[in-house]
N, CA, C and O atoms as a CHARMM CRD file, in Angstrom:
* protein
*
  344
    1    1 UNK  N    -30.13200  -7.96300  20.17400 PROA 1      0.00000
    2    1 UNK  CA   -28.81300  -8.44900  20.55200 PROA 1      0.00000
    3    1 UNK  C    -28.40900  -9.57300  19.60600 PROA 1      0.00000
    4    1 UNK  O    -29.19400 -10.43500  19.21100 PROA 1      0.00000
    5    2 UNK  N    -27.11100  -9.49600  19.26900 PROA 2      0.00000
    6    2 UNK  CA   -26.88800 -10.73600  18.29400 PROA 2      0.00000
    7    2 UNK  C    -26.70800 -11.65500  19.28000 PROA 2      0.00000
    8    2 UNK  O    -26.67300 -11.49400  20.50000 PROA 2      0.00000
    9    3 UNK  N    -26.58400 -12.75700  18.53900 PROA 3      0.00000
   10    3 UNK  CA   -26.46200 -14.46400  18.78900 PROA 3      0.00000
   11    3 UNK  C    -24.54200 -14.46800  19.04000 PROA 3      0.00000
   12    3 UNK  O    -23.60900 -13.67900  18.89700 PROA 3      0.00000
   13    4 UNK  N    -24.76600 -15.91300  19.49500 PROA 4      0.00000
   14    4 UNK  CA   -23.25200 -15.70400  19.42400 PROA 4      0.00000
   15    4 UNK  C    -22.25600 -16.26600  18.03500 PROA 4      0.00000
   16    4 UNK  O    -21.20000 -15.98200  17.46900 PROA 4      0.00000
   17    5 UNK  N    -22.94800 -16.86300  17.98000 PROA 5      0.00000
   18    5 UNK  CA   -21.93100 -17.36100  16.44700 PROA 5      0.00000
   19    5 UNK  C    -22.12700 -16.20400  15.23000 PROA 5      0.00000
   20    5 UNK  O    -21.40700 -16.12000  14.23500 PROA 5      0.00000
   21    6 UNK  N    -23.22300 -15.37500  15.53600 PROA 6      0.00000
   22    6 UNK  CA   -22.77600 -13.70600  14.28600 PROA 6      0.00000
   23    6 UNK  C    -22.02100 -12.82000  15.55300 PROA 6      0.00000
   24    6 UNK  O    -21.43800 -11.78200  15.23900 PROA 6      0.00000
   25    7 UNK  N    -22.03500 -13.08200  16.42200 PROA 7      0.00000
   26    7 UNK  CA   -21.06400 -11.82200  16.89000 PROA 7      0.00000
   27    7 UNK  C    -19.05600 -12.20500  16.31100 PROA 7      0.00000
   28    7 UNK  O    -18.03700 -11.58100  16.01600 PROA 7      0.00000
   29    8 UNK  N    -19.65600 -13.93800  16.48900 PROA 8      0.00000
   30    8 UNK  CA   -18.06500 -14.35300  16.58000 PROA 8      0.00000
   31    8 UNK  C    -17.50500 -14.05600  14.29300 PROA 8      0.00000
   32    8 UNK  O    -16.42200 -13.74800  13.79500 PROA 8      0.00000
   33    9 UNK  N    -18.81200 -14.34500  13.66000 PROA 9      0.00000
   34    9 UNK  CA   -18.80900 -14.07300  12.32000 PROA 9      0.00000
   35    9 UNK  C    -18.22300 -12.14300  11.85100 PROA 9      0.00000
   36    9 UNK  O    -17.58200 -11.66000  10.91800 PROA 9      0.00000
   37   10 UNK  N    -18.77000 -11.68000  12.87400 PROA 10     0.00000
   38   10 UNK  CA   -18.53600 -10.68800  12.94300 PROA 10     0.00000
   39   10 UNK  C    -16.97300  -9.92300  13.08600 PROA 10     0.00000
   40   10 UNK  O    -16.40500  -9.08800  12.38300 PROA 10     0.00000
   41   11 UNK  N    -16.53400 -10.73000  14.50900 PROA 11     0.00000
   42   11 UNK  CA   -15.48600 -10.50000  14.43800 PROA 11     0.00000
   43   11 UNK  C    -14.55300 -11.06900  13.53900 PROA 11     0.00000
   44   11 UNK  O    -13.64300 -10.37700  13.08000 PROA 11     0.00000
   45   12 UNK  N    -14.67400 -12.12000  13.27800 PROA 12     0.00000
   46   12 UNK  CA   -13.74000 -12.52500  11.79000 PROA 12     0.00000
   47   12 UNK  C    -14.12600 -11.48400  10.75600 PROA 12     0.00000
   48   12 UNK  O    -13.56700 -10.43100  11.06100 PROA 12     0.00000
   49   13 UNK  N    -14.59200 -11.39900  10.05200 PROA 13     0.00000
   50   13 UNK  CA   -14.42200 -10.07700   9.23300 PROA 13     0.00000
   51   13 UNK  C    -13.95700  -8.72700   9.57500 PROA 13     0.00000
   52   13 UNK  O    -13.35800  -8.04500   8.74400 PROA 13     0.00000
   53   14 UNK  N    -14.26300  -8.22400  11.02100 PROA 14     0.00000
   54   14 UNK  CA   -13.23100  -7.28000  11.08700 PROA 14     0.00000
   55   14 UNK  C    -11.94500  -7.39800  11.13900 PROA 14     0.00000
   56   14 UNK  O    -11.10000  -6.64000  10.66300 PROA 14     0.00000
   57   15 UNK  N    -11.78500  -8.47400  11.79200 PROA 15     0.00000
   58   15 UNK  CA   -10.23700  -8.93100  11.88300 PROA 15     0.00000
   59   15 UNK  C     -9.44500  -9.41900   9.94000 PROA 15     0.00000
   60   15 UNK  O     -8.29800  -9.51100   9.50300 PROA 15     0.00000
   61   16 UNK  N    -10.52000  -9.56000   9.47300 PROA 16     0.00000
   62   16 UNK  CA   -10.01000 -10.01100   8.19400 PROA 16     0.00000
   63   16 UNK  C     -9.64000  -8.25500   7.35100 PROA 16     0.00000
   64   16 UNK  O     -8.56400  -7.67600   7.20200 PROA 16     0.00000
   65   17 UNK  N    -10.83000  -7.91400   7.01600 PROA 17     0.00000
   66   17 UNK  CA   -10.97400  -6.45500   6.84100 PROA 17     0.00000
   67   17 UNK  C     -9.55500  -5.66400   7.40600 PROA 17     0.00000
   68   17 UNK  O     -8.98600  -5.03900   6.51100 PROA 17     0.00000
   69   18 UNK  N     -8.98100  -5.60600   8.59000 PROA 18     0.00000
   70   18 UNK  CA    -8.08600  -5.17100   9.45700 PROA 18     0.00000
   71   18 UNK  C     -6.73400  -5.76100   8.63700 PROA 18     0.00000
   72   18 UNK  O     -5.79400  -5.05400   8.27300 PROA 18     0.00000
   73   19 UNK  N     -6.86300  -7.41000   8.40200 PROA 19     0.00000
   74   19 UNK  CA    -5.12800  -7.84000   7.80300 PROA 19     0.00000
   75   19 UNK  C     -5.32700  -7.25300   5.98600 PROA 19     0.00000
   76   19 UNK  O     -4.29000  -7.46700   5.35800 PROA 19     0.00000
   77   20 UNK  N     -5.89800  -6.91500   5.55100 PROA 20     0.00000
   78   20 UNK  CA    -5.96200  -6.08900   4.30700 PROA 20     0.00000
   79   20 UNK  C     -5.49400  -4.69200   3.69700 PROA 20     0.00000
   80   20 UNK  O     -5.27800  -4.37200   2.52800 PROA 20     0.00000
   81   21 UNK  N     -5.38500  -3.75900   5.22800 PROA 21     0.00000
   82   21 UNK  CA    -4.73000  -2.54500   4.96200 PROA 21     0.00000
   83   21 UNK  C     -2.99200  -3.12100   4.89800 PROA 21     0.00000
   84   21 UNK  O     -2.34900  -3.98900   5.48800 PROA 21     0.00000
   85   22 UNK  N     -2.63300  -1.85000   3.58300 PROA 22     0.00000
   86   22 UNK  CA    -1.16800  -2.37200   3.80300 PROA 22     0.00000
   87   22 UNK  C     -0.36100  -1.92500   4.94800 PROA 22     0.00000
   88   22 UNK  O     -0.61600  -0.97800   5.69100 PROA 22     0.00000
   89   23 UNK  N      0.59700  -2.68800   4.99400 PROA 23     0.00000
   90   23 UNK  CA     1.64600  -1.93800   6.28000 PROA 23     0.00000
   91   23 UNK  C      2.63200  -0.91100   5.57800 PROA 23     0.00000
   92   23 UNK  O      3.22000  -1.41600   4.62200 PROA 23     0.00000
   93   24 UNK  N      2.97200   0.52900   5.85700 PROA 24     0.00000
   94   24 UNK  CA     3.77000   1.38900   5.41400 PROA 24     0.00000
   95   24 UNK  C      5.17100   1.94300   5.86200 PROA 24     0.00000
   96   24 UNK  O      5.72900   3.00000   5.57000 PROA 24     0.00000
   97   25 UNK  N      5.56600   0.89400   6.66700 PROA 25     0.00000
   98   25 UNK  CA     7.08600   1.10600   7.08200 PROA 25     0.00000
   99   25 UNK  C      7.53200  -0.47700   6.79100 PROA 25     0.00000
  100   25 UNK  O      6.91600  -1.52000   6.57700 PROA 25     0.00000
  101   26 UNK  N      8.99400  -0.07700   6.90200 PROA 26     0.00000
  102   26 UNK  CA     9.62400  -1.21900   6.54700 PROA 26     0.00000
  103   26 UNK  C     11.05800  -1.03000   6.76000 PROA 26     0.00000
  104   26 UNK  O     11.38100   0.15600   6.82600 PROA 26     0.00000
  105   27 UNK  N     12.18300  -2.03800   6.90900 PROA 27     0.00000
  106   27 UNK  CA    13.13400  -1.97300   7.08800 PROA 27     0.00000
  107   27 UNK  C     14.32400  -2.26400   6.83200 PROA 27     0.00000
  108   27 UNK  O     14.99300  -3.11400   7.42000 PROA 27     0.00000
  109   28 UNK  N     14.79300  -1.31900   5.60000 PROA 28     0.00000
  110   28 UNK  CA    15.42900  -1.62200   4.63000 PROA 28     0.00000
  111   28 UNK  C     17.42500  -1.94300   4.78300 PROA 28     0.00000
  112   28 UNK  O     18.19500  -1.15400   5.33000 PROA 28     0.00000
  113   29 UNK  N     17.78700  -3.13100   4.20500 PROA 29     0.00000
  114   29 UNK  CA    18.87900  -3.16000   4.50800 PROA 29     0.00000
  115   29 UNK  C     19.62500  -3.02300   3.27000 PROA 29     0.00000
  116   29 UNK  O     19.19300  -3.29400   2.15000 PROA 29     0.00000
  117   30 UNK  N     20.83500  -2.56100   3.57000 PROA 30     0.00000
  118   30 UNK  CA    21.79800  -1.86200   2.65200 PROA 30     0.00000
  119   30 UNK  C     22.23300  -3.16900   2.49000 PROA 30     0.00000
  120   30 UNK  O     22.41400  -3.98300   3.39600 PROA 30     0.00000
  121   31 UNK  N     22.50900  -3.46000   0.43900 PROA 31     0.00000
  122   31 UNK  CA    23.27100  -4.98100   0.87400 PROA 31     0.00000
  123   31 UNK  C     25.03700  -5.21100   0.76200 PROA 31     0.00000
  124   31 UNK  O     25.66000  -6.27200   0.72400 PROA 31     0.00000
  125   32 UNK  N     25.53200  -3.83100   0.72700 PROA 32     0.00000
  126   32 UNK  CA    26.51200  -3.41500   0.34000 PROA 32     0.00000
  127   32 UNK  C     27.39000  -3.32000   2.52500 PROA 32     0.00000
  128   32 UNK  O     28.45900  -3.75700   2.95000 PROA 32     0.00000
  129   33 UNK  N     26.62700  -2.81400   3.00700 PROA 33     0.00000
  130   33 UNK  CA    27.63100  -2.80000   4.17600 PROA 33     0.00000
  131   33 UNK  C     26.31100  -3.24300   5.66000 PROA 33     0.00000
  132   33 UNK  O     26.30000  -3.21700   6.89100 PROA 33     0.00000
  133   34 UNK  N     25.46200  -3.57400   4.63600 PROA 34     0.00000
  134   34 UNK  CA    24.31700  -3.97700   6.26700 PROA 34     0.00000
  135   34 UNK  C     23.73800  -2.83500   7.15200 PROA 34     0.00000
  136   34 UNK  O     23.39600  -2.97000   8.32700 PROA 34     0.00000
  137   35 UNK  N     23.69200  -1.98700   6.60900 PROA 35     0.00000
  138   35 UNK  CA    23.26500  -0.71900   7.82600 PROA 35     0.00000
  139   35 UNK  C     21.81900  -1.17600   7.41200 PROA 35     0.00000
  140   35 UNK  O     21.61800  -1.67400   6.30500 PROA 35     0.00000
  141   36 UNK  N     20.73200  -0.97500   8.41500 PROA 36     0.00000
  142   36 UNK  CA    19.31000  -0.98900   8.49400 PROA 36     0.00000
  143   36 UNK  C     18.70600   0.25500   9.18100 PROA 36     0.00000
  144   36 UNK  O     18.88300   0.79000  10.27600 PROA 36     0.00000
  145   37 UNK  N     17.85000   0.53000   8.00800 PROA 37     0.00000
  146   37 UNK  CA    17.32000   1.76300   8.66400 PROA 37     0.00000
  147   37 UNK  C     15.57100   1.40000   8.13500 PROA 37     0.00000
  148   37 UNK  O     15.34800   0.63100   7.20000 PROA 37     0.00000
  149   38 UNK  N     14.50400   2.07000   8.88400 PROA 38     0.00000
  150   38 UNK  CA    13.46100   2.05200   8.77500 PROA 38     0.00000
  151   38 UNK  C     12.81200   3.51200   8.52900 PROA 38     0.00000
  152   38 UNK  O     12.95600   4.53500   9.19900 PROA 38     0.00000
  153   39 UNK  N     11.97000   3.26500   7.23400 PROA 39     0.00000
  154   39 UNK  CA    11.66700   3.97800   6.53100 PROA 39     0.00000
  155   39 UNK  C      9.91500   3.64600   6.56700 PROA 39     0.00000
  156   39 UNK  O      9.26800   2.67600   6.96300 PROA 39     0.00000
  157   40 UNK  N      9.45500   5.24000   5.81900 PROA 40     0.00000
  158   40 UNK  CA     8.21200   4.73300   5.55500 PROA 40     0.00000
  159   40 UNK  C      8.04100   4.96300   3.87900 PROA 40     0.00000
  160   40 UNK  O      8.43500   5.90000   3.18400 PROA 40     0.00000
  161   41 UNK  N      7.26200   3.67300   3.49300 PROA 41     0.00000
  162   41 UNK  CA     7.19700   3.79900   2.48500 PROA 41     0.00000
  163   41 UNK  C      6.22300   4.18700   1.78000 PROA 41     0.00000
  164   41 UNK  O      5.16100   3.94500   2.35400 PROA 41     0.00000
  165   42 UNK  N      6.03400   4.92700   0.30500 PROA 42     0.00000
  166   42 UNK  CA     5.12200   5.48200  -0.05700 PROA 42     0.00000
  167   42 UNK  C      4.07600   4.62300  -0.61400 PROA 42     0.00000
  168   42 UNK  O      4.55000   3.64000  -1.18500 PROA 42     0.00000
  169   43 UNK  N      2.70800   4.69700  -0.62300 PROA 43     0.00000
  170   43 UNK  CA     1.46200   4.53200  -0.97000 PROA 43     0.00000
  171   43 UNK  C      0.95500   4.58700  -2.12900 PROA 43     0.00000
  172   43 UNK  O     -0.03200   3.92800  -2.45900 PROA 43     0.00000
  173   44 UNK  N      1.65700   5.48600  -2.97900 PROA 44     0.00000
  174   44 UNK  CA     1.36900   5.43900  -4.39500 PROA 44     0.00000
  175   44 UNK  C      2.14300   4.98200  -5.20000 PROA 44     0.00000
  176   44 UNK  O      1.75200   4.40800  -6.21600 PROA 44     0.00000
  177   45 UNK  N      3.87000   5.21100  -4.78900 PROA 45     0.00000
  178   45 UNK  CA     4.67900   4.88700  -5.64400 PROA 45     0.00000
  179   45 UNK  C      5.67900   4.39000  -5.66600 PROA 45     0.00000
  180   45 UNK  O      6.27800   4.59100  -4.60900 PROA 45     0.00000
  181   46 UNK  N      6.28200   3.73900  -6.43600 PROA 46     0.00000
  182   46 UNK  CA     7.92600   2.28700  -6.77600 PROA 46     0.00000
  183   46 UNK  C      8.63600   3.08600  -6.07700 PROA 46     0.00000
  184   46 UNK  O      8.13200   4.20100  -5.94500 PROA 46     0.00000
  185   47 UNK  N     10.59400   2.76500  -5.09100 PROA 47     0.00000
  186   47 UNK  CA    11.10300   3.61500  -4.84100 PROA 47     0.00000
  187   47 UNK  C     12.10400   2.87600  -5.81800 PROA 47     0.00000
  188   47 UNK  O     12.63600   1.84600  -5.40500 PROA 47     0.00000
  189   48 UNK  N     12.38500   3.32300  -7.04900 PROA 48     0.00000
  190   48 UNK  CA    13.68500   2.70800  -7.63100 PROA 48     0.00000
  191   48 UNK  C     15.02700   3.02600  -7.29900 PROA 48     0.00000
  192   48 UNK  O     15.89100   2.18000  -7.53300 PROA 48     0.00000
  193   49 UNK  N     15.34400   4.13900  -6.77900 PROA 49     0.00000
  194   49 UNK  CA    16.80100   4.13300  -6.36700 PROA 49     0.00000
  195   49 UNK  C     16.60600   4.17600  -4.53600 PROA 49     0.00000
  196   49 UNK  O     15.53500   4.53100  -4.04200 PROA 49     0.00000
  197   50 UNK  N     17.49500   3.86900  -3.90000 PROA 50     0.00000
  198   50 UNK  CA    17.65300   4.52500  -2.75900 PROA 50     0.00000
  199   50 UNK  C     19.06500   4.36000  -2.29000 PROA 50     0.00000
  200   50 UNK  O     19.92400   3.59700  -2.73200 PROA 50     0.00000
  201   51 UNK  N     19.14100   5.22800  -1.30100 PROA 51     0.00000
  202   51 UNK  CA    21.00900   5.80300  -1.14300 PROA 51     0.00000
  203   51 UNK  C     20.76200   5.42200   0.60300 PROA 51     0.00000
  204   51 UNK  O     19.84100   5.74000   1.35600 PROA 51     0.00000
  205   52 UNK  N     22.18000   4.50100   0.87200 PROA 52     0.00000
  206   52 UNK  CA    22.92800   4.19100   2.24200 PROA 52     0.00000
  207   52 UNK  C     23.05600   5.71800   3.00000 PROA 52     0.00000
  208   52 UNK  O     23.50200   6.71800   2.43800 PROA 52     0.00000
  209   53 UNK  N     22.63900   5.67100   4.18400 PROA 53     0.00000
  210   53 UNK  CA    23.21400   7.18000   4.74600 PROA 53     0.00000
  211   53 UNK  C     24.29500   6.42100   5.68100 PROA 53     0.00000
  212   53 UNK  O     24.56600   7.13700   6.64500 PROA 53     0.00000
  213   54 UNK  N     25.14800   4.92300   5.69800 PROA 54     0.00000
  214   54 UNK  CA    26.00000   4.98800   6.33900 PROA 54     0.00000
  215   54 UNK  C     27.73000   5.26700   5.16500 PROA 54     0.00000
  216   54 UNK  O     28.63600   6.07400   5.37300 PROA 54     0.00000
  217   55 UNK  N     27.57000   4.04300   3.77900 PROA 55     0.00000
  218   55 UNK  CA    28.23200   4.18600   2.81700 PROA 55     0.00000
  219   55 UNK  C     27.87400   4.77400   1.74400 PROA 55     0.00000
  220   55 UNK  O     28.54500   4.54100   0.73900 PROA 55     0.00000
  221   56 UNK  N     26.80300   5.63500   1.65400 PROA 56     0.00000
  222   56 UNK  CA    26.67200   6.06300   0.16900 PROA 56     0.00000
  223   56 UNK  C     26.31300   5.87900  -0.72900 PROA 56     0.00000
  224   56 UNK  O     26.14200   6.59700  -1.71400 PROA 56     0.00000
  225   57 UNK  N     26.09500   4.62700  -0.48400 PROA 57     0.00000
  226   57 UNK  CA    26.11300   3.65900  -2.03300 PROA 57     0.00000
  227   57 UNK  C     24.24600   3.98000  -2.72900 PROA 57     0.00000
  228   57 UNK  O     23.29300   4.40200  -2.07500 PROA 57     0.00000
  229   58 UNK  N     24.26500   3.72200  -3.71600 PROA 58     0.00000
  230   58 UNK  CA    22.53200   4.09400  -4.89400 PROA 58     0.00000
  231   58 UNK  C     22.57000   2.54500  -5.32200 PROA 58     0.00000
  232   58 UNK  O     23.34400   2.01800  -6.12100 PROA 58     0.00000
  233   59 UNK  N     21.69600   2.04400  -4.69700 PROA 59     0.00000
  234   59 UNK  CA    21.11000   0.94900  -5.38500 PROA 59     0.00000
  235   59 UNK  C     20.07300   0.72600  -5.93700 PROA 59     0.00000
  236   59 UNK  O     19.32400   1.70100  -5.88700 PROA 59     0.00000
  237   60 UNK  N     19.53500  -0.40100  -6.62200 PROA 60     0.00000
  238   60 UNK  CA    18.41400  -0.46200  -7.39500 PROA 60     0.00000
  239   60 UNK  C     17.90000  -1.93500  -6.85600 PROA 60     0.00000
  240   60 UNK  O     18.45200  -2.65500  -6.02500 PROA 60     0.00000
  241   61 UNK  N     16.31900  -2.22900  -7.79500 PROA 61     0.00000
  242   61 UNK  CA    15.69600  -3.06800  -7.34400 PROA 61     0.00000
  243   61 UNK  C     16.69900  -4.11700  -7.86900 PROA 61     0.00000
  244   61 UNK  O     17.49300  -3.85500  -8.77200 PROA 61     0.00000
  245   62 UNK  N     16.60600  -5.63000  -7.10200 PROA 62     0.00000
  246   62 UNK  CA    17.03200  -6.67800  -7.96700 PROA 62     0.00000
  247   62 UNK  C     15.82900  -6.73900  -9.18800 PROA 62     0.00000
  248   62 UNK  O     14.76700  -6.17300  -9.44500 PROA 62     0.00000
  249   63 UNK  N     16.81100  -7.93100  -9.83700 PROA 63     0.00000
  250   63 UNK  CA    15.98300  -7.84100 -11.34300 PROA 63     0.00000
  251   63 UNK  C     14.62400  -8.38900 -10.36600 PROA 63     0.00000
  252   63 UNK  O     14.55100  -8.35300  -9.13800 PROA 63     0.00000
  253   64 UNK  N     13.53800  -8.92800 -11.40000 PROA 64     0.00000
  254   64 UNK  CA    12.36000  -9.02700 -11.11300 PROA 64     0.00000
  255   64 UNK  C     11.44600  -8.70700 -10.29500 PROA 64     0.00000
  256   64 UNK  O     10.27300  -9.07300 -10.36700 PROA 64     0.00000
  257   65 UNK  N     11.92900  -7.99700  -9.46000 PROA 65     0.00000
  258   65 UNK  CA    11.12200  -7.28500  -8.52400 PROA 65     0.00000
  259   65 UNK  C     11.08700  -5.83800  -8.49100 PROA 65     0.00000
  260   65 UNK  O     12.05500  -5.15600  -8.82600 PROA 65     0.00000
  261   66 UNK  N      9.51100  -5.15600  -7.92300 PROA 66     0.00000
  262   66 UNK  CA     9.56900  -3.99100  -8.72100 PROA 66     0.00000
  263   66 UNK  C      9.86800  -2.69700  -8.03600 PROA 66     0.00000
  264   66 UNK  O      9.48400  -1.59600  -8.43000 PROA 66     0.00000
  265   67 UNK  N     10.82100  -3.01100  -6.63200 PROA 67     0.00000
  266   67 UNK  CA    11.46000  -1.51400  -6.16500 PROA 67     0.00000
  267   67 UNK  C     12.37000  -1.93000  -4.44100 PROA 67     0.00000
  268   67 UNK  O     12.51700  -2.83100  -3.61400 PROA 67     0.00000
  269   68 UNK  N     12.58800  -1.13500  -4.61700 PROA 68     0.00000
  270   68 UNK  CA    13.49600  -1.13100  -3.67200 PROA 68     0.00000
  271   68 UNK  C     13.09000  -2.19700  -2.36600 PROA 68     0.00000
  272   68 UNK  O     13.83100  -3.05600  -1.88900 PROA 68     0.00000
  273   69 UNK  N     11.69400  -1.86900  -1.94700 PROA 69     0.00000
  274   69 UNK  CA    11.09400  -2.09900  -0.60100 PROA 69     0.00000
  275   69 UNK  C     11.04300  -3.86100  -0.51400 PROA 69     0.00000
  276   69 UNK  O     11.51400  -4.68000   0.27500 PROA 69     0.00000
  277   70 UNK  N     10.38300  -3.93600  -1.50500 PROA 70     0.00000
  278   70 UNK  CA    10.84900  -5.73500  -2.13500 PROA 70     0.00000
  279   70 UNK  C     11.83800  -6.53500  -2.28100 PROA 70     0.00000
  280   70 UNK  O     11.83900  -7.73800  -2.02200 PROA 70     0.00000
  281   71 UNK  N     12.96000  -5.71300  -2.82100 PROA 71     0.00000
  282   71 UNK  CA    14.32100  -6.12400  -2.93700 PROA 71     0.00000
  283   71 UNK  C     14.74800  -6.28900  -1.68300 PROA 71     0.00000
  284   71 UNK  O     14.88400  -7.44500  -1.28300 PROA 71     0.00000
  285   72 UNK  N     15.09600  -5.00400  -0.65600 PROA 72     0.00000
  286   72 UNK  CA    15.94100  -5.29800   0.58800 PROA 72     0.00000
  287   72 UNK  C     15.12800  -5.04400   1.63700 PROA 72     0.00000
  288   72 UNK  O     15.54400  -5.13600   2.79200 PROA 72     0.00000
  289   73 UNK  N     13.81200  -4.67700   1.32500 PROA 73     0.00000
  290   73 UNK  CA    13.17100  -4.39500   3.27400 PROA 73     0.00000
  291   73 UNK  C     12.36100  -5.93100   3.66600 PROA 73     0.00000
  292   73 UNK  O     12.30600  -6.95300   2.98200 PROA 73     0.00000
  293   74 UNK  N     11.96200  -5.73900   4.59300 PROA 74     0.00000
  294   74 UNK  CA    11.59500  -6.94500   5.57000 PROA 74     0.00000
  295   74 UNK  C     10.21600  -6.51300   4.97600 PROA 74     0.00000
  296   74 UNK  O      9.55900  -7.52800   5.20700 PROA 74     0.00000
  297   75 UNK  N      9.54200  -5.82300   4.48300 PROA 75     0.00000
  298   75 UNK  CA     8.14200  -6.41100   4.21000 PROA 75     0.00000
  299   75 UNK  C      7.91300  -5.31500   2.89000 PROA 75     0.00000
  300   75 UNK  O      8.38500  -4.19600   2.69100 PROA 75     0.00000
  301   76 UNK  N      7.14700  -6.00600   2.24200 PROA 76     0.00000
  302   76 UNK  CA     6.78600  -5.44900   0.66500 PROA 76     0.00000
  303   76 UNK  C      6.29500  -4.37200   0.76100 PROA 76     0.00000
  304   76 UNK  O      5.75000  -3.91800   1.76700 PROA 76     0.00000
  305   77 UNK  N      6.53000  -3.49300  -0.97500 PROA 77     0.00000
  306   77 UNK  CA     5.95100  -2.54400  -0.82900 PROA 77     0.00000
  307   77 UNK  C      4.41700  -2.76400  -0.65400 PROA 77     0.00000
  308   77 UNK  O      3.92300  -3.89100  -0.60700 PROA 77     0.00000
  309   78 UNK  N      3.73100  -1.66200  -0.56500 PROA 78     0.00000
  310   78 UNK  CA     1.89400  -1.25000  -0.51100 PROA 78     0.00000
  311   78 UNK  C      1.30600  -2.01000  -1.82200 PROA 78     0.00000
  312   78 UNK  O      0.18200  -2.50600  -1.73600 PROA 78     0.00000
  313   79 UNK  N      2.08000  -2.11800  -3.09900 PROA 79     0.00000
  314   79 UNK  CA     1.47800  -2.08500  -4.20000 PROA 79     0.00000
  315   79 UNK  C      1.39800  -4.05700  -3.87000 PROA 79     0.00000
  316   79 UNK  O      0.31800  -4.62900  -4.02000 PROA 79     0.00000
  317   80 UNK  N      2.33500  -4.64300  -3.54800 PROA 80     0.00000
  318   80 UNK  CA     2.69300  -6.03100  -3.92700 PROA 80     0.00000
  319   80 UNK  C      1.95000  -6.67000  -2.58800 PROA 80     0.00000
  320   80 UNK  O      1.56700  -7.83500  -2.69500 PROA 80     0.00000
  321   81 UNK  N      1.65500  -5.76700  -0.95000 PROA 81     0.00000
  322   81 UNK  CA     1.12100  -6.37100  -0.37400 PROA 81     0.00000
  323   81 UNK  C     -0.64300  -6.69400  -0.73500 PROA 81     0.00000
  324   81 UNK  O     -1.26800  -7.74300  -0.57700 PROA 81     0.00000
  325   82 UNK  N     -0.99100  -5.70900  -1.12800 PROA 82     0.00000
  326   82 UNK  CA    -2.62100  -5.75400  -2.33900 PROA 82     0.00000
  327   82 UNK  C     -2.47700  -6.60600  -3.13700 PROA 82     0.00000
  328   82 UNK  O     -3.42400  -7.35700  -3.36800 PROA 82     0.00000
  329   83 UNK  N     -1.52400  -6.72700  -3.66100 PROA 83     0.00000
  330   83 UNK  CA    -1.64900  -8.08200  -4.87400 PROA 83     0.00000
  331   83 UNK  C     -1.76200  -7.51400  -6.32500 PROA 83     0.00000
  332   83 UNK  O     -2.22500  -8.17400  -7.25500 PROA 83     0.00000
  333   84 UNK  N     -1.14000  -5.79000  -6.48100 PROA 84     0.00000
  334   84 UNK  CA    -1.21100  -5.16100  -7.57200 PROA 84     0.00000
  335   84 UNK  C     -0.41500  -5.07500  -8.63600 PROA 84     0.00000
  336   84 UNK  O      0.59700  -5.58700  -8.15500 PROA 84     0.00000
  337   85 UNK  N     -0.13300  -4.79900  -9.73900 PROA 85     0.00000
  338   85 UNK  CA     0.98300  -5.01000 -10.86500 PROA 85     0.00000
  339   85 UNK  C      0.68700  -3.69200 -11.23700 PROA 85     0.00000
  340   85 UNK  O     -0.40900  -3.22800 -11.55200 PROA 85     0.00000
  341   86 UNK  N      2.37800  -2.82700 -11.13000 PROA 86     0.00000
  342   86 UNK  CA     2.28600  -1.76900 -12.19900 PROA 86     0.00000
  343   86 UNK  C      2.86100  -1.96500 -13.35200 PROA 86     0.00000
  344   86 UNK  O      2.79000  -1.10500 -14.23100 PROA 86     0.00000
């Protein structure tokens, strides 16, 4: 039986281990008329364009950042929550 201060060691690393997977939805706002819609985002790859399904509109990333999910959703893409550079 473990002790208690490795059970409690224990659980900190799963719990750490656990905030490391990325999160894959997100909720992207149009900055052209505000519609929000939630999407899931992909795992492997940048979304550089994406299109309003209320106005239409094709936007792109702002400058320095590297896609859509970054630019207007509430939480980063997969690549930037890892801490990765493509």
């Amino acid at each position: 039986m473990l002790r208690l201060p490795a059970m409690r060691e224990l659980r900190w690393r799963v719990r750490r281990l656990a905030r490391r997977r990325p999160i894959y939805f997100s909720t992207v706002r149009c900055p052209l008329c505000g519609k929000r819609s939630r999407d899931q985002m992909p795992g492997n790859a940048s979304v550089y364009f994406y299109r309003c399904m209320r106005c239409n509109e094709l936007f792109t990333p702002l400058p320095g950042r590297c896609c859509v999910y970054c630019s207007y959703g509430d939480v980063p893409c997969p690549w930037s929550q890892q801490g990765k550079s493509q």
